[in-house]
C-alpha positions as CSV (number, residue, x, y, z in Angstrom):
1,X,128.2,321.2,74.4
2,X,129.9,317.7,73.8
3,X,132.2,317.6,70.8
4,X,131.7,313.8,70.1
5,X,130.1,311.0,71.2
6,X,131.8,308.0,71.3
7,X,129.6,304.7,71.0
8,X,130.8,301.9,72.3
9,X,129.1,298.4,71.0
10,X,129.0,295.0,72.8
11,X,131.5,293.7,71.1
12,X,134.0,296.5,71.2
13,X,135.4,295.8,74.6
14,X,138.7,296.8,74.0
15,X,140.4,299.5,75.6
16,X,142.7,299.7,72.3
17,X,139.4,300.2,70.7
18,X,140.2,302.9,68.1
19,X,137.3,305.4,68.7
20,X,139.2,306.0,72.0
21,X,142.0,306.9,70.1
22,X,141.9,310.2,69.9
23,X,139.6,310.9,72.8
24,X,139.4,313.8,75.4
25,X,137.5,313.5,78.1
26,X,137.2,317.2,79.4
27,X,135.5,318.0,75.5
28,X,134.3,314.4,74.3
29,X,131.5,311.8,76.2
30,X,130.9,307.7,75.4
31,X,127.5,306.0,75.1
32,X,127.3,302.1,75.7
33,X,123.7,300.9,75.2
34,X,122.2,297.8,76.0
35,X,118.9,297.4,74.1
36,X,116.3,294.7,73.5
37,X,116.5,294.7,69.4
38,X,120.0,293.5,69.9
39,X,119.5,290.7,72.5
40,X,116.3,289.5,70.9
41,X,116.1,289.3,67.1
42,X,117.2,285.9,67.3
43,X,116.9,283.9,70.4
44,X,119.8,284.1,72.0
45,X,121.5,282.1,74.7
46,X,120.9,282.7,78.1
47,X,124.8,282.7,78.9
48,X,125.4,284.9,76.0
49,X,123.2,287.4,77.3
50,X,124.8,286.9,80.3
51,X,128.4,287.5,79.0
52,X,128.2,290.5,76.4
53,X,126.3,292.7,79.6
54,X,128.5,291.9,82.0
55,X,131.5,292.6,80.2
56,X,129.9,295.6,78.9
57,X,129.4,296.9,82.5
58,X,132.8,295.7,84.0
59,X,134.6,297.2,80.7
60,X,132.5,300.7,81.9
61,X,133.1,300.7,85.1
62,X,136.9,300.3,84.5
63,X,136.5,303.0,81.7
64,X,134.7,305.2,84.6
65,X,138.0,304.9,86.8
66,X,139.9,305.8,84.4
67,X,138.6,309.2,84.0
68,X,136.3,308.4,81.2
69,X,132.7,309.9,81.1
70,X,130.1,307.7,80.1
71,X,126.5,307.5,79.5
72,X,125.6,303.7,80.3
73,X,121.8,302.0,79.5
74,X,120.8,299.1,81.1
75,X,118.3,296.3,79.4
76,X,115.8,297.6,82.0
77,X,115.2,301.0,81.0
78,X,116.5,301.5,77.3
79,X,114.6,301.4,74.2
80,X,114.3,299.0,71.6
81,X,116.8,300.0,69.1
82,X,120.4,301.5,69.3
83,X,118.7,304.5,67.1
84,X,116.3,305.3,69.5
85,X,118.5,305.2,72.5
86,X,121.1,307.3,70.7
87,X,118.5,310.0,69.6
88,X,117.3,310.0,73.1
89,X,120.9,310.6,74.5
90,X,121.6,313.1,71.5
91,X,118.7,315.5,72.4
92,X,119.9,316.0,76.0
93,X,123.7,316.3,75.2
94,X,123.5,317.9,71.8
95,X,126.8,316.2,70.3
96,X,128.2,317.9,67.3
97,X,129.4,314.5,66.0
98,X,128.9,310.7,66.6
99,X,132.1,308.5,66.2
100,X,132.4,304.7,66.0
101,X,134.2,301.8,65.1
102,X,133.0,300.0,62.2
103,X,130.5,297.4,63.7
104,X,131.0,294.0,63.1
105,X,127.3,292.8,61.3
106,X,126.2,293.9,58.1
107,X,122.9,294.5,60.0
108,X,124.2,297.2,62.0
109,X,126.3,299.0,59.8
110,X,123.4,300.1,57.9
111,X,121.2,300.9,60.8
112,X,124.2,303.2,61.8
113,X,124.5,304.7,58.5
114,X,120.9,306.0,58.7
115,X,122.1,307.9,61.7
116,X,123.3,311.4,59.9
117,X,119.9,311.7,58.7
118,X,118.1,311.1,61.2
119,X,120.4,313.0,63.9
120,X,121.4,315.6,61.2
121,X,124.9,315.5,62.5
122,X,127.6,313.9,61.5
123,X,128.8,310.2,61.9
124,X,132.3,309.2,61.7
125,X,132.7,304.9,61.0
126,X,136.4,304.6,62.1
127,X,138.2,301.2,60.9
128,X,138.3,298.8,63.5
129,X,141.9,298.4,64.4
130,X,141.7,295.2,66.4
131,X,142.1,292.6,62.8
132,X,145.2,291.9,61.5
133,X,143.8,292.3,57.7
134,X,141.0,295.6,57.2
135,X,138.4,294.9,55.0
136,X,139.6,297.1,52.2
137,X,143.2,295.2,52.4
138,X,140.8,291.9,52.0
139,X,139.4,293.9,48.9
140,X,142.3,294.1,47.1
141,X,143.7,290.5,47.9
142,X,140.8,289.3,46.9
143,X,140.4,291.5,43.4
144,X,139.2,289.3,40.6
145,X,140.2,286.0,41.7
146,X,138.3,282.9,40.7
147,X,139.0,281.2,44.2
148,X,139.3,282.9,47.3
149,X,141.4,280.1,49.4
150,X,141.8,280.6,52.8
151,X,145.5,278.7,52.5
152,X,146.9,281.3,50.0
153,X,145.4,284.0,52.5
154,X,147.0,283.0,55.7
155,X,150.4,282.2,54.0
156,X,150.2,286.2,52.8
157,X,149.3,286.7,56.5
158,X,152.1,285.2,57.8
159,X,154.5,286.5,55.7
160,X,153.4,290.1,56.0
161,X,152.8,290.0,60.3
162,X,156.7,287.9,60.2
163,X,154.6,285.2,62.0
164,X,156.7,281.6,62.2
165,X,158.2,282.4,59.1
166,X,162.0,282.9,59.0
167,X,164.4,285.6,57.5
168,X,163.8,284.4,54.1
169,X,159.9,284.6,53.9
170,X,160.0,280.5,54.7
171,X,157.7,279.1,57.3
172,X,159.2,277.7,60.7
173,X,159.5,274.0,60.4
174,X,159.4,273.6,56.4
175,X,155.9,273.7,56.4
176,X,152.9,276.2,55.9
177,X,150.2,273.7,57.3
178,X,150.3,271.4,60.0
179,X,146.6,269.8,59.7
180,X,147.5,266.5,58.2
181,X,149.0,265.6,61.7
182,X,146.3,267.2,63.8
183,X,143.6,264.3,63.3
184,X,144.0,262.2,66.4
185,X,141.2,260.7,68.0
186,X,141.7,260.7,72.1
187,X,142.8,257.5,73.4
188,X,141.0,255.0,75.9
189,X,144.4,255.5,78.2
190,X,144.9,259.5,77.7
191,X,145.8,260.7,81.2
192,X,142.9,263.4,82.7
193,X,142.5,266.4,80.8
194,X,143.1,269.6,82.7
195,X,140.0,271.3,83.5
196,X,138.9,274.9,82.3
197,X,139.5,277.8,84.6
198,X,136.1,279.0,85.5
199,X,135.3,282.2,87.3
200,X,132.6,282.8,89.8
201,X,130.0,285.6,89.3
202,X,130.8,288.7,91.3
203,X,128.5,292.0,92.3
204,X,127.9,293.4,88.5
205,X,127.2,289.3,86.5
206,X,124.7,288.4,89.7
207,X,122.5,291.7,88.8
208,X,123.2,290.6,85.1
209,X,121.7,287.4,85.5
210,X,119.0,288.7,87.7
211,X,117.8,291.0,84.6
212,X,118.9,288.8,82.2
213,X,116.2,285.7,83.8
214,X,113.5,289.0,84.3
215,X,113.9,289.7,80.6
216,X,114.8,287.3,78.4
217,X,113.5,284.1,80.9
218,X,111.9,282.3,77.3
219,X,115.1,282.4,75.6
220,X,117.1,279.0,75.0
221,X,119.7,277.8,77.5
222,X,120.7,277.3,80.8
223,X,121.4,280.4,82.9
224,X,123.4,279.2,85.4
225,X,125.8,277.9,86.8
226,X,127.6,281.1,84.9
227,X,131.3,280.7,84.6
228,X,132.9,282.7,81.5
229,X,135.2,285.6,82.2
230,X,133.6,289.3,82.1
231,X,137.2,291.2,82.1
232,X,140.5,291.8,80.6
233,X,142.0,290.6,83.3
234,X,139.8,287.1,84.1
235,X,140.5,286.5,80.4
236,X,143.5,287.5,80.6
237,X,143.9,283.9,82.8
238,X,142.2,281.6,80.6
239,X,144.9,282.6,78.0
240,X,147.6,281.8,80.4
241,X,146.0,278.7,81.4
242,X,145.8,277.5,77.8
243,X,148.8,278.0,77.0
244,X,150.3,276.1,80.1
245,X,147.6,273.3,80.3
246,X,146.6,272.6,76.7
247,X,148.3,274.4,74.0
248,X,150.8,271.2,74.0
249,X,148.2,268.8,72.9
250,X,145.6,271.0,71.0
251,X,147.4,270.4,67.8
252,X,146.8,266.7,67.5
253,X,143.7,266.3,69.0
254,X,141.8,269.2,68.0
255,X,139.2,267.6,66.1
256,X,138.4,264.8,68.7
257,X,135.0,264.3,70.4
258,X,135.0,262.7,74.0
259,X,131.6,261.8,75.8
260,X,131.2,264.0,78.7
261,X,134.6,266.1,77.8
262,X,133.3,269.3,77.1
263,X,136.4,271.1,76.4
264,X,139.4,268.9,75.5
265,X,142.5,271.2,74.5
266,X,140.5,273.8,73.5
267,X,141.0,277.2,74.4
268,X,137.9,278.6,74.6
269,X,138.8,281.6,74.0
270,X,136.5,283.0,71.1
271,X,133.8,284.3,73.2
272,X,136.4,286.7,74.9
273,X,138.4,287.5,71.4
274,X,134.6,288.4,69.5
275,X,133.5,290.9,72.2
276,X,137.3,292.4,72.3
277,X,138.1,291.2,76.1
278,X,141.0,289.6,74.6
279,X,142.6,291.3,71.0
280,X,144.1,289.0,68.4
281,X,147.9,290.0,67.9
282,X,147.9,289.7,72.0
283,X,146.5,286.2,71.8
284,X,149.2,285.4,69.4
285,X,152.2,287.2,70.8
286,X,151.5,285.1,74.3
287,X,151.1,282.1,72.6
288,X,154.5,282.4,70.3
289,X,156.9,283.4,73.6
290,X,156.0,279.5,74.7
291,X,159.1,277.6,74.6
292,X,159.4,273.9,73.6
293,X,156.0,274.1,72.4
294,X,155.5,271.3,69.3
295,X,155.0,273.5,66.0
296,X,151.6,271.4,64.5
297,X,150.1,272.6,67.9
298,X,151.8,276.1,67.2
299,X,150.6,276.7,63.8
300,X,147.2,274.7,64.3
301,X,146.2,277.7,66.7
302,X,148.0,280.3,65.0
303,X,146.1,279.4,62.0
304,X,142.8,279.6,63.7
305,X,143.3,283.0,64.5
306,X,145.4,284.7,62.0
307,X,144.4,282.1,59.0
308,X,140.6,281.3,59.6
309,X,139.3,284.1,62.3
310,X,140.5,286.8,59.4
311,X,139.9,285.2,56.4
312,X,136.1,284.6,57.5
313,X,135.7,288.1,58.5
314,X,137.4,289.0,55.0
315,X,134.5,286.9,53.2
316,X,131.9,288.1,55.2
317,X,132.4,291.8,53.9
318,X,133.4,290.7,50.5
319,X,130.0,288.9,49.6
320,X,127.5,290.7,52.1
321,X,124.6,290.9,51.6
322,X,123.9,288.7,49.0
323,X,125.5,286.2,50.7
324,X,123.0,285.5,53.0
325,X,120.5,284.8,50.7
326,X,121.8,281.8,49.1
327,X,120.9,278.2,48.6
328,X,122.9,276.2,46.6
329,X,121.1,272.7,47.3
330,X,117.6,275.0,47.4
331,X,117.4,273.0,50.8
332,X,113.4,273.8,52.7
333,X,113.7,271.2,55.4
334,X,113.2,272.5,58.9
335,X,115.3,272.6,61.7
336,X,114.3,269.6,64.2
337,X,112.9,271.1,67.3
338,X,115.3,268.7,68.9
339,X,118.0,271.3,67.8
340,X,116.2,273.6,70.8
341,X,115.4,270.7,73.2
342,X,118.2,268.2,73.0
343,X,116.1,265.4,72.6
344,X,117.0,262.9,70.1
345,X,117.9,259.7,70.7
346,X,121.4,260.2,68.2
347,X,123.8,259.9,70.4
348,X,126.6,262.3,69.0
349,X,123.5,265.2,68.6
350,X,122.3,264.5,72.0
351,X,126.1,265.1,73.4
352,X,126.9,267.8,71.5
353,X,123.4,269.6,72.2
354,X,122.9,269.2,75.7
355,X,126.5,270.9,76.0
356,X,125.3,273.7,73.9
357,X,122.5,274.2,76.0
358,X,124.3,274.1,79.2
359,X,127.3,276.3,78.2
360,X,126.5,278.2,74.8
361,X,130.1,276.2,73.5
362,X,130.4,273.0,71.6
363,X,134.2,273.1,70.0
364,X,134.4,273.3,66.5
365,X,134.1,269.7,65.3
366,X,131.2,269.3,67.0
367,X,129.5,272.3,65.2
368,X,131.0,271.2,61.7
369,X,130.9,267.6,61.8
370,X,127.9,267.2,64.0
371,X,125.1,269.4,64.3
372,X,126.4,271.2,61.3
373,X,127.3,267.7,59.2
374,X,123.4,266.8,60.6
375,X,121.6,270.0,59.4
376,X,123.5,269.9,55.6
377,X,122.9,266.2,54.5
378,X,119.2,266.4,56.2
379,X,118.6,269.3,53.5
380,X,117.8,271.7,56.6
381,X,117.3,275.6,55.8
382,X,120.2,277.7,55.8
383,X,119.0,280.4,57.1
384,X,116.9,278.2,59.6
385,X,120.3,276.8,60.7
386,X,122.1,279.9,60.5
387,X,119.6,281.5,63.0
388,X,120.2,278.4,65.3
389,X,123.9,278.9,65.0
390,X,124.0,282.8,66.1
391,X,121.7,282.1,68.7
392,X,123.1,279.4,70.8
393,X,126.7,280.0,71.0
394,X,128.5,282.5,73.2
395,X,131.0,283.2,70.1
396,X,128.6,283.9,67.9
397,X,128.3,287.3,65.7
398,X,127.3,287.4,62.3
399,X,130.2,288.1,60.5
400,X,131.7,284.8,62.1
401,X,129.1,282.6,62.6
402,X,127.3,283.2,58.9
403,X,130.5,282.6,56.5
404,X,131.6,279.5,58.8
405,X,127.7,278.0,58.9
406,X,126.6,278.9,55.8
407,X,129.6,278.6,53.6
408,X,131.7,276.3,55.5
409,X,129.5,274.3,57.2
410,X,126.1,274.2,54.5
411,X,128.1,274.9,51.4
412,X,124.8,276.8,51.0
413,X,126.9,279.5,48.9
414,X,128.2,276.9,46.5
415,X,131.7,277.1,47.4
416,X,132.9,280.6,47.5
417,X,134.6,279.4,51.2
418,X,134.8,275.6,50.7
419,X,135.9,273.5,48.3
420,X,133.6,270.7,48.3
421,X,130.9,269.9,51.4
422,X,131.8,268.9,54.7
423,X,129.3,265.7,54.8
424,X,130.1,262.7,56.3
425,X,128.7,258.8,57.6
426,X,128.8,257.2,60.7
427,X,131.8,255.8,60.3
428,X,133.6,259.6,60.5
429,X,132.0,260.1,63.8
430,X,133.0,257.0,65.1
431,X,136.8,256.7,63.7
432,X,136.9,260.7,66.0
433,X,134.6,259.9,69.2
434,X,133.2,257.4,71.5
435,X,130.0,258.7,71.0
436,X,128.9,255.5,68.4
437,X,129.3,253.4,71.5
438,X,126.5,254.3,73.8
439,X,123.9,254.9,70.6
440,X,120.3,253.2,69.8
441,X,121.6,253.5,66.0
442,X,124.4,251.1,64.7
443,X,126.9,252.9,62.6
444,X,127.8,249.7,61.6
445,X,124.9,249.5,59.7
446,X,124.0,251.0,56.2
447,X,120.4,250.8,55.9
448,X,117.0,249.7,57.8
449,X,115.5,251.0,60.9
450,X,118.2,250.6,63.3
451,X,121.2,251.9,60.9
452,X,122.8,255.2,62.0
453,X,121.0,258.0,60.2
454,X,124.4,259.4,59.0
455,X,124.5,256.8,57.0
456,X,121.9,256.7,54.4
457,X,121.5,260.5,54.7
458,X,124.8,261.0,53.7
459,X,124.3,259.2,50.6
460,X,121.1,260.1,49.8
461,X,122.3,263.8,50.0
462,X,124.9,263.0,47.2
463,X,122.1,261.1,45.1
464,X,120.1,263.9,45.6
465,X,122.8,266.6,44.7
466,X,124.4,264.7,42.1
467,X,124.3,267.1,39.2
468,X,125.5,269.7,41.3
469,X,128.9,267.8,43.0
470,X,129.5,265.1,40.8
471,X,132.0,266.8,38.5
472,X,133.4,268.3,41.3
473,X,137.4,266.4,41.9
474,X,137.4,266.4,45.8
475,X,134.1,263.9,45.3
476,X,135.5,261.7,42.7
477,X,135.8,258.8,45.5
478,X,132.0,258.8,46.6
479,X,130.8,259.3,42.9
480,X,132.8,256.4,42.1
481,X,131.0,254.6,44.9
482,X,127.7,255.8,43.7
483,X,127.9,254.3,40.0
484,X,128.5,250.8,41.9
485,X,125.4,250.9,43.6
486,X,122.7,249.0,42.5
487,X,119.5,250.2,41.8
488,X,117.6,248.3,45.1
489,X,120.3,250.1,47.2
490,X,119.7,253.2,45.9
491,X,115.9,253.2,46.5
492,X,116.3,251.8,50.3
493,X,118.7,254.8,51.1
494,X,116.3,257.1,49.8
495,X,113.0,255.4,52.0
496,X,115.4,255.3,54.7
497,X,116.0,258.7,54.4
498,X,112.5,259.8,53.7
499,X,111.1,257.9,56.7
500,X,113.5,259.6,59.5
501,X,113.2,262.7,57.9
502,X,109.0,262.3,58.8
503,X,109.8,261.0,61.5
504,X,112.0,263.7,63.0
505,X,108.7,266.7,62.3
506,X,106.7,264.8,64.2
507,X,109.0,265.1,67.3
């Protein structure tokens, strides 16, 4: 009789992972499960698909030569659910207890906590050791504050992990925050950007894709060409060839947008740090031996990781699952099937959703400032949005994608995460891109049929939320601007607004 059976989830690729801990494999088995509930309950990318199998299989196969015994499922004969598969497994092997790490979706935890019923055995949820803050350590930093600020947060961070602070507590360079100076747009004469280390499929991602087009052939995205790294080791290189190629100039021009630059300085490394190919404290270890490194390109990723990455997770299990649910704008718009398709003759959207089709990545300026920026001043569903979010990126798990969408990007939970709303015109998207230049819409223009629907929408999402922002400080600039208007100006922002947002169902 097995003594316990260790599941492994998709995105608990580690080989740190703590359920492993402890494990003996003459007394003790591990079940990884690939089941349809999981890759279908919202319509995930064809690449993601793609990525979470294969690295479940390579991360099994390396656990196999290592000793480890494992029962493995494959999409093509599992069940629907992880319960059901796990029952199935437990009535052949006859565990005495199921242990796991603590799963990263609010979902999921509380289909595992059915389990001890319904297996009548017991079911050890093990911390996940791979963060550098737990959720009960969140807990108790967060207490009975009024305002949970991610700045206060990641300065605790880096004082307790010793991260670019000195002896005294004081952070490297005199200061905590480096954003101010990481607002660059790309220059016309930037020399060529280094290109992102791809990796070819090998033996296990071919059969991958072969189910994953059998199975899931109606799901949104482009299949192949398929280049993200499956392994350790493959991602292993992309770190390495961030850090030599790009880490330099990520600071400055992180939140630039470049036609037909997919990538930038961006590391792209989120996909491989959410599934556990890559672990967080590794990530920044590697990046902090760098020598003669600038320190706003330093901190700027440091803070990503250590600041944002934990701080979202933090919230996530803080406010679930109420969170979820709200809607501070009460917005009922629906998502534009362009969202799906790509097709919209908006320039920066088109860009930004033809990469996310063809990759499962746009960077994150493009998801905030663009689609995201789009989706809050159109008055677009949350949860609409949010479903569109977890779907089409390879990055994307719930207790990432919801708190940065919802909160950060929607300010749909009335600014538990944010301080005000990220909205912005035209004019922010063309003073960070190029993308303005090649547009049917003129950003020059503030109204009328040819104006750049950023534009009017922005304002008329202010006009139309005014009784909800306008006492709020960070907005005392565009309230100002609002009380200048005149009353003819005010009703053409609205039509204008009104018409494109017709228009838009009917395409």
């Amino acid at each position: 009789m097995i003594e316990n059976l260790c599941v492994i989830l998709g995105d608990q690729l580690s080989q740190n992972i703590a359920s492993l801990k402890n494990f003996r494999k003459e007394q003790d088995k591990i079940l990884m499960m690939e089941v349809v509930n999981e890759a279908s309950y919202v319509n995930h990318h064809k690449k993601k698909l793609v990525l979470v199998f294969s690295a479940m299989r390579h991360f099994a196969e390396n656990l196999k030569k290592q000793g480890y015994p494992i029962i493995y499922s494959k999409i093509d004969n599992s069940s629907n659910t992880f319960t059901e598969e796990l029952v199935k497994h437990c009535k052949n092997i006859k565990p005495k207890k199921i242990v796991i790490v603590h799963p990263g979706e609010y979902r999921v935890l509380q289909e595992i906590k059915k389990w001890k019923k319904i297996l009548k055995i017991p079911v050890s949820i093990i911390e996940d050791n791979r963060f550098f803050c737990n959720i009960d350590e969140f807990q108790k930093w967060a207490g009975n504050k009024k305002e949970l600020r991610m700045e206060t947060f990641y300065r605790m961070m880096r004082k307790k992990h010793h991260i670019l602070v000195d002896d005294d507590g004081k952070p490297q360079g005199g200061k905590w925050n480096y954003d101010v100076k990481n607002r660059k747009r790309l220059p016309k004469s930037h020399p060529k950007i280094p290109q992102l280390l791809e990796h070819r499929p090998d033996r296990i991602t071919n059969q991958v894709i072969i189910d994953v087009k059998k199975k899931f052939s109606k799901h949104f995205g482009d299949l192949e060409p398929f280049w993200f790294a499956t392994t350790n080791q493959d991602a292993m290189k992309n770190l390495e060839e961030f850090i030599e190629n790009r880490l330099e100039l990520f600071g400055p021009y992180e939140d630039a947008m470049v036609q037909n630059e997919k990538f930038l300085y961006h590391s792209v490394l989120s996909m491989y740090l959410n599934i556990g190919l890559l672990e967080p404290k590794q990530v920044i270890n590697k990046v902090l031996q760098k020598k003669n490194i600038s320190i706003e390109s330093i901190e700027g990723f440091v803070r990503q990781i250590l600041g944002w990455r934990e701080y979202i997770r933090g919230i996530y299990w803080h406010e679930m699952p109420k969170y979820s649910k709200t809607n501070f704008f009460n917005a009922k718009n629906h998502l534009p099937e362009f969202y799906w398709t790509g097709k919209t003759e908006m320039n920066c959207m088109k860009n930004c959703l033809k990469q996310t089709i063809q990759d499962a990545y746009a960077h994150h300026i493009q998801r905030l400032m663009i689609t995201g920026n789009f989706s809050l001043i159109a008055g677009i569903d949350p949860k609409q949005v949010c479903d569109w979010y977890l779907s089409v990126y390879a990055d994307a798990f719930e207790w990432v994608e919801l708190p940065n969408t919802h909160g950060m990007t929607l300010y749909a939970d009335g600014g538990i995460l944010g301080t005000k709303p990220y909205a912005a015109s035209g004019n922010y998207i063309n003073k960070m891109s190029d993308y303005c230049k090649e547009c049917k819409y003129d950003v020059k223009q503030k109204e009328g049929k040819d104006a750049c629907p950023f534009n009017y929408l922005y304002w008329n999402f202010f006009l139309t939320n005014r009784e909800k922002l306008e006492n709020n400080p960070r907005l005392w600039t565009t309230f100002s601007n609002i009380k200048k208007m005149s009353k003819e100006r005010k009703k053409q922002i609205k039509n204008d607004s009104k018409k494109f947002l017709i228009q838009i169902k009917k395409i």
